[in-house]
PLY file of the C-alpha trace (Angstrom):
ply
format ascii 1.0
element vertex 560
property float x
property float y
property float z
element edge 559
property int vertex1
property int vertex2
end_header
83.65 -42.21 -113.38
82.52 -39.18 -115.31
84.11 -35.95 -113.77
82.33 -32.49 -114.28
83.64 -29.85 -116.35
85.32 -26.60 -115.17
82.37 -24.43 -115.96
79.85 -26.92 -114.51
81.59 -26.89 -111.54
81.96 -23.74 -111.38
77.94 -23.32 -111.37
77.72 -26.41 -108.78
79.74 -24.27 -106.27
78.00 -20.99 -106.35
74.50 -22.86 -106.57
74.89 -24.84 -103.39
76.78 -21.15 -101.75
73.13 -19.48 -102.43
71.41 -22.27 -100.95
73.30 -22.17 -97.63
72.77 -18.57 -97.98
69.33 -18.48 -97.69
69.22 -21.48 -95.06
67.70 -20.76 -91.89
70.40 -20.15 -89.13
70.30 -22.29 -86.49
68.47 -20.44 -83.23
67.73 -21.32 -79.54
64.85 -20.82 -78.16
63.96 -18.32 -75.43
64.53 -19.24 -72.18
64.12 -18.16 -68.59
60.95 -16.22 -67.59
59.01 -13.48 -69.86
59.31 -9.67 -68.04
56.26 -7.69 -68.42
56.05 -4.09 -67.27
52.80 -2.65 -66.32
51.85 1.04 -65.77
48.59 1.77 -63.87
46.85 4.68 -63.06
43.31 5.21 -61.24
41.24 7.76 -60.76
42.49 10.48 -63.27
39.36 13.05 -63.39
40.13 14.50 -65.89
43.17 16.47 -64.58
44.73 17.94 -67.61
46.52 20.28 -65.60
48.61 19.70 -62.43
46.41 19.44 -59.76
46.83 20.49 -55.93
50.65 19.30 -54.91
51.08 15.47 -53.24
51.35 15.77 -49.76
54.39 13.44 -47.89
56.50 13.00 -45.19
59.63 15.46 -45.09
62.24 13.66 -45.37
64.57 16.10 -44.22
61.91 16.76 -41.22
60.64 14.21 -39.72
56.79 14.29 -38.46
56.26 17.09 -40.74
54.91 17.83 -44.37
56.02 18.89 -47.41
54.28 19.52 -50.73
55.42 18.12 -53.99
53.87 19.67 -56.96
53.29 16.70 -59.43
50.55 15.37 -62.29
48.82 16.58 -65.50
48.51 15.46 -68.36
52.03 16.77 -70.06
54.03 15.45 -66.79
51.90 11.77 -67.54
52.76 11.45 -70.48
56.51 12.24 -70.38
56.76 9.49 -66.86
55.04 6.94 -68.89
57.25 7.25 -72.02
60.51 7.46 -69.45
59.39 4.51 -67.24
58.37 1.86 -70.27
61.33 3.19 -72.40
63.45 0.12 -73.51
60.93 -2.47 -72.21
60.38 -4.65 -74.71
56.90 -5.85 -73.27
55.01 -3.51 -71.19
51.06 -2.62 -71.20
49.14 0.87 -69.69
46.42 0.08 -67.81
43.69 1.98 -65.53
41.29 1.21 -62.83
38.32 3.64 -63.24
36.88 7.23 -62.91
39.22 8.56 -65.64
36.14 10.86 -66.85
33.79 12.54 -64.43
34.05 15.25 -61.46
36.57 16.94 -63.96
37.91 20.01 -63.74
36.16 22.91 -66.17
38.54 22.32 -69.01
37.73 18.87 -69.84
34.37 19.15 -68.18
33.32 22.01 -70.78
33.77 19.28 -73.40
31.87 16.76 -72.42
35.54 14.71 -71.18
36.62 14.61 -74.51
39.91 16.43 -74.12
40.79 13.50 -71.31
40.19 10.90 -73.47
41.59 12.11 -75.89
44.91 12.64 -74.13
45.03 8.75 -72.66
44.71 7.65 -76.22
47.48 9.79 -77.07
49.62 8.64 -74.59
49.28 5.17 -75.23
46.94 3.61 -72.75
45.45 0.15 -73.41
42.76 -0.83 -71.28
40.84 0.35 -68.20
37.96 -0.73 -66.14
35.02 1.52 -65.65
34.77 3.18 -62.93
30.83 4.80 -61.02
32.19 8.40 -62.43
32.05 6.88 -65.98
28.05 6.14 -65.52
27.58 9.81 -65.08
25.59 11.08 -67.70
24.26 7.51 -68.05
25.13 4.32 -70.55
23.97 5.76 -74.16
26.74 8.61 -72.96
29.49 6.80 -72.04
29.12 4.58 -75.24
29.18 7.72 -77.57
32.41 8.73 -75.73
33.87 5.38 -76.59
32.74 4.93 -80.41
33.14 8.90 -80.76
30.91 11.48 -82.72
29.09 14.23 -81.33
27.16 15.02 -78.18
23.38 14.36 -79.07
21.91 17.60 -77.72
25.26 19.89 -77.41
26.76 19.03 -80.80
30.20 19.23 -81.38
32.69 21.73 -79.39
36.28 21.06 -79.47
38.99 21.97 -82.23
38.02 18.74 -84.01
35.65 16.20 -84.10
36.14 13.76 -81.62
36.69 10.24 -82.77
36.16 8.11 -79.41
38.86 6.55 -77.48
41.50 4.05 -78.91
41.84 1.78 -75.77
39.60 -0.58 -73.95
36.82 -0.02 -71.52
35.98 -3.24 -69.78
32.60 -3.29 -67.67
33.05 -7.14 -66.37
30.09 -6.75 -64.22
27.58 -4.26 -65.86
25.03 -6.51 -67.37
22.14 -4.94 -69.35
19.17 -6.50 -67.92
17.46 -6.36 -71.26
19.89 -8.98 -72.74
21.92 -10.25 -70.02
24.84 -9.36 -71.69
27.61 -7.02 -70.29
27.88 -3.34 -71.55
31.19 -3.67 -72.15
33.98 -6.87 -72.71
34.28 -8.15 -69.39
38.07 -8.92 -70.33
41.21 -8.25 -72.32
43.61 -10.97 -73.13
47.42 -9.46 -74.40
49.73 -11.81 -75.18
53.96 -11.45 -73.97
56.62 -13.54 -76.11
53.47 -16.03 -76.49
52.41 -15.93 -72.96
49.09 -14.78 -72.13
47.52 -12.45 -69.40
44.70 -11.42 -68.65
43.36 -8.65 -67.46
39.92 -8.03 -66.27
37.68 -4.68 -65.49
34.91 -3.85 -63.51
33.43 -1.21 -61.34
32.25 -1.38 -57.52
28.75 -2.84 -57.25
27.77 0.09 -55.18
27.60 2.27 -58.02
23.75 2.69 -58.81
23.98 4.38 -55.06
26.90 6.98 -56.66
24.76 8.28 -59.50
21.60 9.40 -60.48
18.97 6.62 -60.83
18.40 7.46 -64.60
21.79 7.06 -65.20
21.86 3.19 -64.55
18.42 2.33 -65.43
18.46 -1.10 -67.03
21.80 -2.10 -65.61
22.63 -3.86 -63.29
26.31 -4.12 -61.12
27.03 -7.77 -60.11
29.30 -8.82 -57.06
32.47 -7.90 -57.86
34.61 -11.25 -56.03
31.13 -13.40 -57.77
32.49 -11.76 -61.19
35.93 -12.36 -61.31
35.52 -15.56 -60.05
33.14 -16.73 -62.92
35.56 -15.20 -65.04
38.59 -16.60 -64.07
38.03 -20.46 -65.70
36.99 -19.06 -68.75
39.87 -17.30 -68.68
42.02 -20.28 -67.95
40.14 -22.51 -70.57
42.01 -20.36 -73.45
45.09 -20.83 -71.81
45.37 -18.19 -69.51
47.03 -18.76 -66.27
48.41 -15.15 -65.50
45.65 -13.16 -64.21
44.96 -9.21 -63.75
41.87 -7.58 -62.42
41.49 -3.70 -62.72
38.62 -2.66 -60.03
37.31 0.22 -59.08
37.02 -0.19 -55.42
39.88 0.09 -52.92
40.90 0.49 -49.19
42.26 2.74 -46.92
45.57 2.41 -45.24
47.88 4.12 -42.86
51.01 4.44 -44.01
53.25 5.97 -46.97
52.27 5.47 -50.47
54.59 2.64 -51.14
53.44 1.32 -47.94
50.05 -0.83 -46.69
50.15 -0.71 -42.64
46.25 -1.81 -41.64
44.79 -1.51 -44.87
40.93 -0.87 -44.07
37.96 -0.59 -46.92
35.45 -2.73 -49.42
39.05 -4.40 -51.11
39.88 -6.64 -47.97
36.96 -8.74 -48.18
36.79 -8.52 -52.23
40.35 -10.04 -52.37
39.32 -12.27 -49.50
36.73 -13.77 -51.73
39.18 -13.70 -54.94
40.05 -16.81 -57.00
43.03 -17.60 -56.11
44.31 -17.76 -59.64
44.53 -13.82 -59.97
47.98 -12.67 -59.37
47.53 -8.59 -59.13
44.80 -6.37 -58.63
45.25 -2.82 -59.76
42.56 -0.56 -56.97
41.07 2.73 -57.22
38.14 4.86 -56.19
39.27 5.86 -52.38
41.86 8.10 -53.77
44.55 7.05 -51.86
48.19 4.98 -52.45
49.60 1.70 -51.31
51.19 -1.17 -52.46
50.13 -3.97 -50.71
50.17 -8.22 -50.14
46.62 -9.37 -49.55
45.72 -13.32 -49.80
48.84 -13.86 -51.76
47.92 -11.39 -54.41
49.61 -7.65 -54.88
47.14 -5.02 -54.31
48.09 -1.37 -55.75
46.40 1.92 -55.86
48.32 4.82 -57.50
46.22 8.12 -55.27
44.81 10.22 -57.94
44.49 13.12 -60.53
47.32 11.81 -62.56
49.81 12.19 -59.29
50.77 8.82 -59.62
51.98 5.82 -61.97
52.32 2.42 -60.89
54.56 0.57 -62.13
54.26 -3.09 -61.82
56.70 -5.97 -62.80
55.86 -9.83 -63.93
57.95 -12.40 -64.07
56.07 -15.47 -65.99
57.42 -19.22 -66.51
57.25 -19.99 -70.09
56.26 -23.36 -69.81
53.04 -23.33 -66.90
52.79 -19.63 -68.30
51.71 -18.09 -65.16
53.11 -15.56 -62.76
56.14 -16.49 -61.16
56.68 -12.51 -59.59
55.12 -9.40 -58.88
56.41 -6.64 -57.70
55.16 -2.96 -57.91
56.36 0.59 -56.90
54.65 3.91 -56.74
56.20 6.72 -58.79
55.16 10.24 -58.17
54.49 12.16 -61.35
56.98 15.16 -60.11
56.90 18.61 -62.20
60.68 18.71 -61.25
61.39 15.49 -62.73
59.22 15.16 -65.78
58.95 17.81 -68.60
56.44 18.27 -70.49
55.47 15.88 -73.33
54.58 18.02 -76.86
51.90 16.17 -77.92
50.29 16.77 -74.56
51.30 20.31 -75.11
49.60 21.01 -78.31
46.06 19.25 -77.22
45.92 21.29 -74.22
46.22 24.39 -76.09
44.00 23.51 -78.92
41.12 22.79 -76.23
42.28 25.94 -73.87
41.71 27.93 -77.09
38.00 26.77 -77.71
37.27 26.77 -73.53
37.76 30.49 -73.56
34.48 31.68 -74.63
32.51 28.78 -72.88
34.43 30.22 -69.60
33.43 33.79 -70.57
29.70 33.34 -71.23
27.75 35.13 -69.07
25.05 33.88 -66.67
24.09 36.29 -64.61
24.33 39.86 -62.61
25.88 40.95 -59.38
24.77 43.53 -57.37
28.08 43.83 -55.48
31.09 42.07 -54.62
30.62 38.73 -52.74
33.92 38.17 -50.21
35.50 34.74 -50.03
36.12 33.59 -46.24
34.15 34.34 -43.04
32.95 37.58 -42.29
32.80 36.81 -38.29
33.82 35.06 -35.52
30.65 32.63 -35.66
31.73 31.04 -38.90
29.67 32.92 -42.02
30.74 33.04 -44.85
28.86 34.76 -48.11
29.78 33.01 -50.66
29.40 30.14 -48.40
25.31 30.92 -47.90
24.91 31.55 -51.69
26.41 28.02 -52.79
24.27 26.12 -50.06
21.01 28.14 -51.08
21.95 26.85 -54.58
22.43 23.05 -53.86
19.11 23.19 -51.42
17.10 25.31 -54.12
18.32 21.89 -56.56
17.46 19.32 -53.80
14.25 20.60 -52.55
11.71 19.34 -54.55
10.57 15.77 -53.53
11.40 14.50 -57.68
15.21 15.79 -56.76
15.51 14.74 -53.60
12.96 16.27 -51.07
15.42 18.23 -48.99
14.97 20.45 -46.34
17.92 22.40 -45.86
21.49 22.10 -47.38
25.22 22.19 -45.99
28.24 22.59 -47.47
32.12 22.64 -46.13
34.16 26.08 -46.49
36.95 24.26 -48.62
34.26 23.44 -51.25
34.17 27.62 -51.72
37.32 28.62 -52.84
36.68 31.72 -54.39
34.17 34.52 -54.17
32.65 36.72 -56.76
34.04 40.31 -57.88
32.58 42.72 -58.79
33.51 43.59 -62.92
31.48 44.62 -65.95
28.60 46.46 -64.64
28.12 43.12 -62.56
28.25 40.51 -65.19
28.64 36.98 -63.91
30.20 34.50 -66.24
30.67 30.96 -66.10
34.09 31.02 -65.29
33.66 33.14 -62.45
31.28 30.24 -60.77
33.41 27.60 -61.66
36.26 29.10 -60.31
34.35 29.44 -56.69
33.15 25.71 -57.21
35.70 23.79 -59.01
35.18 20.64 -57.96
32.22 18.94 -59.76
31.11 17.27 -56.56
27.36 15.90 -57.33
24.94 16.38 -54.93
23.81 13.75 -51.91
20.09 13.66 -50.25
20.37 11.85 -47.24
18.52 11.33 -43.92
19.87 11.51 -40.45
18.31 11.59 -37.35
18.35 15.15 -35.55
20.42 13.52 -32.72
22.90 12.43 -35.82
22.61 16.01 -37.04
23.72 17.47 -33.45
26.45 15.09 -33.39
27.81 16.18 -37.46
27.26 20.03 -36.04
29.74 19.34 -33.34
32.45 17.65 -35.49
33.01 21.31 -36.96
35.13 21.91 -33.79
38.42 19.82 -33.70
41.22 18.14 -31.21
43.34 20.23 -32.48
41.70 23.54 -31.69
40.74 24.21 -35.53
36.64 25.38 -36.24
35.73 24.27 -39.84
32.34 25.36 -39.94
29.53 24.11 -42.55
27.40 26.61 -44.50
23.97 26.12 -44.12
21.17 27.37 -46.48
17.81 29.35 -45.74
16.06 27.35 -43.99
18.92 26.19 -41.26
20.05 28.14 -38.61
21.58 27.49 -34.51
23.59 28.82 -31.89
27.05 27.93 -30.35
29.21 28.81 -27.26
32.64 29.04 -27.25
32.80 28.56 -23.68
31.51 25.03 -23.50
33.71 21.91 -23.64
34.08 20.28 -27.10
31.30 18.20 -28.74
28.71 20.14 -26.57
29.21 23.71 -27.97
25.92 23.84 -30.37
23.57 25.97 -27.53
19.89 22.92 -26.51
17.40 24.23 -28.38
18.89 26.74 -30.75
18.72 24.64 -33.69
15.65 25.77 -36.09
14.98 23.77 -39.01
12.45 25.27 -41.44
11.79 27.91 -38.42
10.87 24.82 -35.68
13.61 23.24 -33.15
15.12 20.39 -33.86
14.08 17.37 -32.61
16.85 14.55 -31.77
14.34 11.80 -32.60
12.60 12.77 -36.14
14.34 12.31 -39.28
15.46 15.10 -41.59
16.47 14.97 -45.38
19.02 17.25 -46.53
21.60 18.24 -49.10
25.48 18.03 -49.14
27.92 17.47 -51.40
29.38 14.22 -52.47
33.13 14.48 -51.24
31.71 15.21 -47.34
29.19 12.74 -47.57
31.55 9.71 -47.63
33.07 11.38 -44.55
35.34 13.88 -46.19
37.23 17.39 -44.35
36.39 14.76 -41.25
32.68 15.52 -40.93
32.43 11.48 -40.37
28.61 11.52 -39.06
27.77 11.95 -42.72
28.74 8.38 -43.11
25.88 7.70 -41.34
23.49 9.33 -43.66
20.54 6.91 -45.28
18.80 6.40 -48.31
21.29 8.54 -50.72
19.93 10.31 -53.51
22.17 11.46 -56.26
21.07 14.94 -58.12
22.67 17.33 -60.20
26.77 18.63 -60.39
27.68 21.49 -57.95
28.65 24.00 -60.40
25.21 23.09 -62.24
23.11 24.08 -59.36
24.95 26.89 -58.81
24.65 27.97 -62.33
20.54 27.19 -62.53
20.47 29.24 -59.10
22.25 32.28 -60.59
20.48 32.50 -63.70
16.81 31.67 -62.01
17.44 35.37 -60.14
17.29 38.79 -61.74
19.94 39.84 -59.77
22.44 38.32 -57.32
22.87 39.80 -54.12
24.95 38.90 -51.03
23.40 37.53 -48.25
20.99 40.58 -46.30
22.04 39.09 -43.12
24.46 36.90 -41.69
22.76 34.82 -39.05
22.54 31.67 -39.80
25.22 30.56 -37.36
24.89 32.89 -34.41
28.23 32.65 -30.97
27.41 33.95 -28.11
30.17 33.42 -26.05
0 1
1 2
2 3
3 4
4 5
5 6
6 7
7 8
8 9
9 10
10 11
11 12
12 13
13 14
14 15
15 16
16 17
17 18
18 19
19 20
20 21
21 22
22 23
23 24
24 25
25 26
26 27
27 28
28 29
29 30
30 31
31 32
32 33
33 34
34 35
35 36
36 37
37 38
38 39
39 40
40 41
41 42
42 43
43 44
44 45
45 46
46 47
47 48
48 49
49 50
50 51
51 52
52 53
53 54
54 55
55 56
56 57
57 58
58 59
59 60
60 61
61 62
62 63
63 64
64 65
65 66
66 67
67 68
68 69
69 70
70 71
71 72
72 73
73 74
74 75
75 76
76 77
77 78
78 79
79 80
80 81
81 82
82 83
83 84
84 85
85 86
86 87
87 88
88 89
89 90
90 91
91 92
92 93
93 94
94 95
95 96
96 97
97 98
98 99
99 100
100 101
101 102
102 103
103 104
104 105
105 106
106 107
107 108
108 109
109 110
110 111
111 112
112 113
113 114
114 115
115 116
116 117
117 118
118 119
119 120
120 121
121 122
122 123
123 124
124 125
125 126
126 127
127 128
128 129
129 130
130 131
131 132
132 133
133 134
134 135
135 136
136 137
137 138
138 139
139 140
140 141
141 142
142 143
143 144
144 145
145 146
146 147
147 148
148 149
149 150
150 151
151 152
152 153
153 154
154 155
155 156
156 157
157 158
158 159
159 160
160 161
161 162
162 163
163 164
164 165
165 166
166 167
167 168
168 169
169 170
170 171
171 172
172 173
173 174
174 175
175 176
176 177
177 178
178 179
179 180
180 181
181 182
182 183
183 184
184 185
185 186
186 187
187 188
188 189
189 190
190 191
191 192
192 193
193 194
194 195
195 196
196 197
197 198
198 199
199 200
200 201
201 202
202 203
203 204
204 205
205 206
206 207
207 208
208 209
209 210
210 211
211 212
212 213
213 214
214 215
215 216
216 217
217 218
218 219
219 220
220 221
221 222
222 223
223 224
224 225
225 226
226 227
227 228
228 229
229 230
230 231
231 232
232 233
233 234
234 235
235 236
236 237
237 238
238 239
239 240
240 241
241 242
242 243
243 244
244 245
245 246
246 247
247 248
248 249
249 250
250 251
251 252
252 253
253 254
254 255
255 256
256 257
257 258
258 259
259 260
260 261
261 262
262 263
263 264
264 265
265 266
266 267
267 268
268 269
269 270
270 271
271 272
272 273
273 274
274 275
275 276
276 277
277 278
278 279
279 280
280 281
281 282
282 283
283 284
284 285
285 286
286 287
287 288
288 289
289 290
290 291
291 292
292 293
293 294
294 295
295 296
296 297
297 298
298 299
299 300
300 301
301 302
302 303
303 304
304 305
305 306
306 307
307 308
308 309
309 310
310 311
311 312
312 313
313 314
314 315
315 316
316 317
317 318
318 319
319 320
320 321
321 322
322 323
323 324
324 325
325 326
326 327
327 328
328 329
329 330
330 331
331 332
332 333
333 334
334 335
335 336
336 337
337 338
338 339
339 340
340 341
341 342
342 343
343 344
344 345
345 346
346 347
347 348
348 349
349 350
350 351
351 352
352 353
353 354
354 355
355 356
356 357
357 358
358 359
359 360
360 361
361 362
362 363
363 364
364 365
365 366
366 367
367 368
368 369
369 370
370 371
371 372
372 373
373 374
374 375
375 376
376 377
377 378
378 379
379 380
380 381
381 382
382 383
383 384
384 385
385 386
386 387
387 388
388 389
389 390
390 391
391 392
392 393
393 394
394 395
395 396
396 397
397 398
398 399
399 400
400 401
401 402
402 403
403 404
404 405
405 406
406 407
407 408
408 409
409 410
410 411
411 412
412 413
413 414
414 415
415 416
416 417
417 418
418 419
419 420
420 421
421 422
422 423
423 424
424 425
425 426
426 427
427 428
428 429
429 430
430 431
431 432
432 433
433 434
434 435
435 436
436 437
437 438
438 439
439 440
440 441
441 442
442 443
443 444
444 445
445 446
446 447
447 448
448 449
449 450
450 451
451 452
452 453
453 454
454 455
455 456
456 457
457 458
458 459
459 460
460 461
461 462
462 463
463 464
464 465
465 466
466 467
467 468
468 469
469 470
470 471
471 472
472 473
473 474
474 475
475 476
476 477
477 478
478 479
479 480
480 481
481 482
482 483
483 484
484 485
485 486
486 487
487 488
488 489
489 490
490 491
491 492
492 493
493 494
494 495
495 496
496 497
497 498
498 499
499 500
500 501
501 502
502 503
503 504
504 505
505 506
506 507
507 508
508 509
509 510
510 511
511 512
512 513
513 514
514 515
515 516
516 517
517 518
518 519
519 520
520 521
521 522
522 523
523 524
524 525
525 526
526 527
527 528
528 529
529 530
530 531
531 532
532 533
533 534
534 535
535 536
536 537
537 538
538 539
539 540
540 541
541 542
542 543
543 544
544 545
545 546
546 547
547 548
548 549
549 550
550 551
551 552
552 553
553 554
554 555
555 556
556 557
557 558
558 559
C-alpha cells in the first residue's frame, strides 16, 4: 500500500475542491405553463397628441356620459412600459392603420414622427392596415427601410431611418411575382415555445384607396389566408396561433364588453382555422373583447386611447394555448405621465412643423365665421370646403362628380381675418383636421331624398350637410320628419331632381361608411377614392386670387 505524502495530498484535496467548483449544479426543469403578455393596439393615426377624450358610461350616473381625456403618444408609451413591467415574456403588437388620416403633425412629415415613436416605444410587429397603402406600395416600403421622401426630400430634425418592427402584409401578393409585399408571418419564441403571429389587411382595401395606389397588388381572402397559413405554421412547430387583422365588428356594449357583435369579423372568424387561438381586430374604430368560434376577438377603439392587454397560458409539452384572456385599458392622462423619450421626439418634430404650419397659401378677403349663419342650416366655411372637395371630384379622371356634401363636424374652425389676409397652411388644417380622403359615389335621386332627410333626427337635433355650387333645395319645418325636404325644390346642376336617375357626387370618407348617422351613404355605388381633404382644400385656395366668403347663402333655403 503506498500512502501519499502530506504535500501531495494536500494538492489532491484542493484539485478535486475546484473541480466540484466548477461542476454544473444540479437544476429542474421548468414546469407548469409559459405566461405570455401581449399588448395590442389598432388603429393609431398617427395621434401624437391626445386626441378628442373617450366617451363612457358614468359610473357615478347611470344612463349618462362622461368624458375621459386619454391617448398620445407620451401617455402610450408610459401604459406600455407600466403594464409589461416585470413580465418576463411579453410582445407589442398592432393591427393596422398606424400611419394615414394623421393629424398635421405627423402628416407634415410624411408619418415619420409616428413611426418613429412606435419604434421607440418598443413595438414588435403589426399588420398593415388600407391607411398604410395610401400613398401607394413604393411609399410604404421607403417608410419601412427608411431614407428620404423621393420628391419632398428630407424634413424632420434627422434623417429618418425606417421603422425597427415588423410589418406583415399576409395577403398582399404582388401580381408580378406572386409573392407577398411583406412576410406574411412572425414567429417569437417564449421559454422555447413558439407563437405565431400573423398580419394582414381587409381584402376590401383596393375600394379604400386610390386605384394607383394598389396597382399590381392584389388583397386575398382574408379567412382563405390564414387558413393556408396556419399548417405551415404548424409544420415548424407552431401550435399557438395569433392573427393581427385589420377588419373588425361592431358591437353594443362597453369596451370590455361584446353584446351582438355585428361587422365583416363574424363571418372571417366563422371561416377561421380552428387552430388560431386570438385575433387582435381593428379598422371600425371601436372596443370589445369578445368569444367568437372559440377564439378571443379584441379591438382596442383608436388614436392611441387604448391598450390591450392580452394573457397566454401555453402547455410546455403540446406547446399550444391553454388560456386567453384579455382586458381593455384606457390610456388615461390622469393615470399615465408622460414618457421622456416621447417628450423629446415630439418637440424635436413640433420645432421643424412650425414653418410648414406657417407657410402661406393664399389671401382672404374677410373673415369667414365658423357655424351657421341661419336658421336653414348655412354655414360659410361649410360652402367653401364642399366647393373645394367638388372642384377636386369633378372632373371625370377624379371622379366625375356633380356636386359635393360635407357634414358640419368635418368644419371645425373658420378662417380669421390676420396679416393683410394671409392664409397659411395651418389656418386650413386647423378648419379640416381630419385627413378624411375623398369618396365618388352614385345614388339614386330617390336615395339622395332619403340621405337629405336623415339630417333631421328622433331626437329633435338638425345636422345639416353643406352642399357645393351646383346643389341647392328647400325644407319646411312644419312637415312631419323624413318628409321635410319641399317635392320639387331640389336643383341639381340648376334641373330638379329626379328620384329615378343616378347622380355621382363627392363626400368625405368618414360619412360615407355611414358616419354622424347619415346611413343612406352606405348605400352609395361604385366608390372612387381621390385626393385628402385638407389637399383639396389647399389646391382650391391657392387656384383663386382671392378668397371670399360665400356672396349668398342659399343653398339650403326654410320656409316654414
Amino acid at each position: 500500500m503506498c500512502l501519499l505524502t502530506r504535500p501531495l495530498a494536500l494538492a489532491a484535496a484542493l484539485c478535486l475542491a475546484a473541480c466540484s467548483s466548477i461542476a454544473p449544479p444540479h437544476t429542474t426543469a421548468p414546469t407548469g405553463p409559459v405566461k405570455v403578455q401581449v399588448l395590442a393596439i389598432n388603429d393609431f393615426h398617427g395621434n401624437l397628441l391626445p386626441p378628442a377624450p373617450f366617451r363612457m358610461p358614468d359610473p357615478a350616473n347611470p344612463g349618462q356620459q362622461v368624458q375621459v381625456p386619454v391617448g398620445g403618444s407620451e401617455a402610450l408609451a408610459t401604459a406600455v412600459k407600466q403594464l409589461r413591467k416585470d413580465k418576463a415574456n411579453h410582445i407589442f403588437v398592432a393591427a393596422g392603420d398606424l400611419i394615414g388620416g394623421t393629424p398635421l403633425l405627423s402628416a407634415l412629415f410624411f408619418d415619420e414622427p409616428t413611426l418613429e415613436s412606435l419604434t421607440t416605444m418598443g413595438l414588435h410587429v403589426s399588420a398593415v392596415g388600407n391607411h398604410e397603402f395610401d400613398r401607394g406600395a413604393d411609399e410604404l416600403l421607403r417608410r419601412i427601410r427608411g431614407g428620404c421622401a423621393p420628391k419632398e426630400g428630407c424634413r424632420g430634425p434627422q434623417p429618418y431611418k425606417g421603422v425597427g418592427f415588423k410589418y406583415l402584409a399576409a395577403s398582399t401578393v404582388d401580381s408580378r411575382t406572386g409573392q407577398t409585399l411583406l412576410p406574411a408571418y412572425h414567429v417569437q419564441q417564449f421559454e422555447g415555445v413558439p407563437v405565431g403571429f400573423i398580419g394582414l389587411t381587409l381584402k376590401g382595401t383596393p375600394g379604400l384607396v386610390m386605384p394607383e395606389a394598389v396597382a399590381g397588388l392584389r388583397f386575398d381572402d382574408e379567412a382563405e389566408t390564414i387558413n393556408r397559413l396556419v399548417p405551415e405554421l404548424q409544420a415548424q412547430g407552431v401550435q399557438a396561433i395569433v392573427v393581427l387583422i385589420h377588419e373588425g365588428g361592431y358591437p353594443s356594449g362597453g369596451h370590455n364588453e361584446c353584446p351582438g357583435i355585428s361587422g365583416p369579423i363574424v363571418d372571417i372568424v366563422k371561416r377561421m382555422h380552428p387552430a388560431v387561438d386570438v385575433v387582435v381586430t381593428g379598422h371600425t374604430h371601436r372596443a370589445y373583447n369578445c368569444r367568437l368560434e372559440g377564439k378571443l376577438v379584441t379591438s382596442g377603439d383608436k388614436f392611441g386611447s387604448m391598450v390591450t392587454e392580452i394573457e397566454l397560458s401555453l402547455d410546455r409539452g403540446s406547446r399550444d394555448v391553454l388560456e386567453a384572456k384579455a382586458v381593455n385599458h384606457l390610456v388615461r392622462l390622469d393615470q399615465y405621465g408622460k414618457d421622456p423619450e416621447q417628450t423629446q421626439l415630439l418637440a424635436a418634430y413640433q420645432d421643424k412643423a412650425r414653418p410648414l404650419i406657417e407657410r402661406a397659401v393664399g389671401r382672404l378677403s374677410k373673415e369667414v365665421p365658423h357655424g351657421k349663419v341661419d336658421d336653414a342650416g348655412n354655414w360659410p366655411m361649410g360652402y367653401i370646403v364642399a366647393d373645394a372637395h367638388f372642384a377636386a371630384t369633378r372632373a371625370a379622371e377624379h371622379g366625375g362628380a356633380l356636386f359635393a356634401l360635407t357634414n358640419t363636424g368635418g368644419v371645425r374652425a373658420g378662417l380669421s381675418f390676420k396679416d393683410g389676409g394671409r392664409i397659411n397652411f395651418g389656418d386650413l388644417f386647423t378648419a379640416q383636421p381630419f385627413n378624411n380622403q375623398l369618396v365618388t359615389l352614385t345614388l339614386s335621386g330617390a336615395e339622395l331624398l332619403e340621405l337629405l332627410e336623415q339630417q333631421w333626427r328622433e331626437d329633435g337635433q338638425y345636422y345639416p350637410l353643406q352642399p357645393s355650387q351646383g346643389f341647392s333645395y328647400r325644407w319646411d319645418a312644419q312637415r312631419p320628419r323624413g318628409q321635410r325636404v319641399v317635392p320639387g325644390s331640389v336643383l341639381v346642376q340648376g334641373e330638379p331632381l329626379n328620384p329615378a336617375r343616378d347622380y355621382r357626387f363627392t363626400v368625405n370618407s368618414f360619412i360615407a361608411t355611414g358616419g354622424d348617422g347619415y346611413q343612406a351613404l352606405k348605400k352609395g355605388r361604385d366608390p372612387r377614392l381621390g385626393v385628402q381633404d385638407i389637399d383639396a382644400l389647399e389646391a382650391y385656395v391657392r387656384s383663386l386670387p382671392m378668397l371670399q366668403p360665400p356672396a349668398a347663402l342659399d343653398r339650403i333655403q326654410r320656409i316654414n
